[in-house]
C-alpha positions as CSV (number, residue, x, y, z in Angstrom):
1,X,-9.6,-14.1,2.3
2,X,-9.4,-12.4,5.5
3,X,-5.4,-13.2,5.4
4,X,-4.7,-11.6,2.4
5,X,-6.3,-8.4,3.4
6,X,-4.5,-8.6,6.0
7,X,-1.3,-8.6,4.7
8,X,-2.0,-6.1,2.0
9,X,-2.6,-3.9,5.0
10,X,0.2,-5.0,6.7
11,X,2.4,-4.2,3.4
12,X,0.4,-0.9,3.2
13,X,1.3,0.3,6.6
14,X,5.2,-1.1,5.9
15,X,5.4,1.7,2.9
16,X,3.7,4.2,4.4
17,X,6.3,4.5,7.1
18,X,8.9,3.2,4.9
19,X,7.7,6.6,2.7
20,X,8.2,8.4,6.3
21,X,11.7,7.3,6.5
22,X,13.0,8.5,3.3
23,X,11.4,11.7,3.6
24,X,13.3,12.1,6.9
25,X,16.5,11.1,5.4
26,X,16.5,12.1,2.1
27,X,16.2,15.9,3.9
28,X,19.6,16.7,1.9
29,X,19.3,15.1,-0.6
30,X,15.7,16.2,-2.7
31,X,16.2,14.5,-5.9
32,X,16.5,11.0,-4.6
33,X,13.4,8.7,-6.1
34,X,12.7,6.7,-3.0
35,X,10.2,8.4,-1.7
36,X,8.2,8.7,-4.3
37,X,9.1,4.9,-5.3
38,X,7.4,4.0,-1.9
39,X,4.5,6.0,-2.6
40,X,3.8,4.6,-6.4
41,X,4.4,1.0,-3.9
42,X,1.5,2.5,-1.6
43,X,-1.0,3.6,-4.2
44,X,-0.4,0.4,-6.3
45,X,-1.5,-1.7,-3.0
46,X,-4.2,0.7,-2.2
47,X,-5.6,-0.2,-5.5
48,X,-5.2,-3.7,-5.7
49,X,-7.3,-4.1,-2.1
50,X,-9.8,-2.0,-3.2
51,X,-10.2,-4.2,-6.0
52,X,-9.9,-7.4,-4.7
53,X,-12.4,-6.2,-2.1
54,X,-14.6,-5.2,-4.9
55,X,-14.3,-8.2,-6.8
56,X,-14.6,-10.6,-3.7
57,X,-17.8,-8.8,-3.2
58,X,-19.6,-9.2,-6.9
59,X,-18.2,-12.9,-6.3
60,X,-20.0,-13.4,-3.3
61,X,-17.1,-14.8,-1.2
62,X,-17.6,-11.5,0.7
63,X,-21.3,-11.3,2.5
64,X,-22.5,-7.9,4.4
């Protein structure tokens, strides 16, 4: 379990500055999609840890 949280934070820090590089370079050019491609990619992973988190919890393969 601990893995995969791990790498869905992993993959959530790689687009967030993925998101950061295309809004530096896509300066000139404001109507390309990757940006907000990479932040629909952030939000999606966001959501799926939070519940898988939530769902590992109610499961009880997560203990406080």
């Amino acid at each position: 379990m601990k893995i995969v949280v791990f790498i869905l934070l992993g993959a959530i820090v790689i687009a967030l500055f993925s998101g950061l590089f295309f809004l530096a370079k896509d300066k000139d050019h404001p109507n390309s999609p990757r940006l907000l491609t990479a932040l629909k990619v952030r939000v999606a992973l966001s959501i799926t840890l939070v519940v898988l988190l939530v769902v590992s919890y109610k499961m009880g393969w997560i203990v406080p």
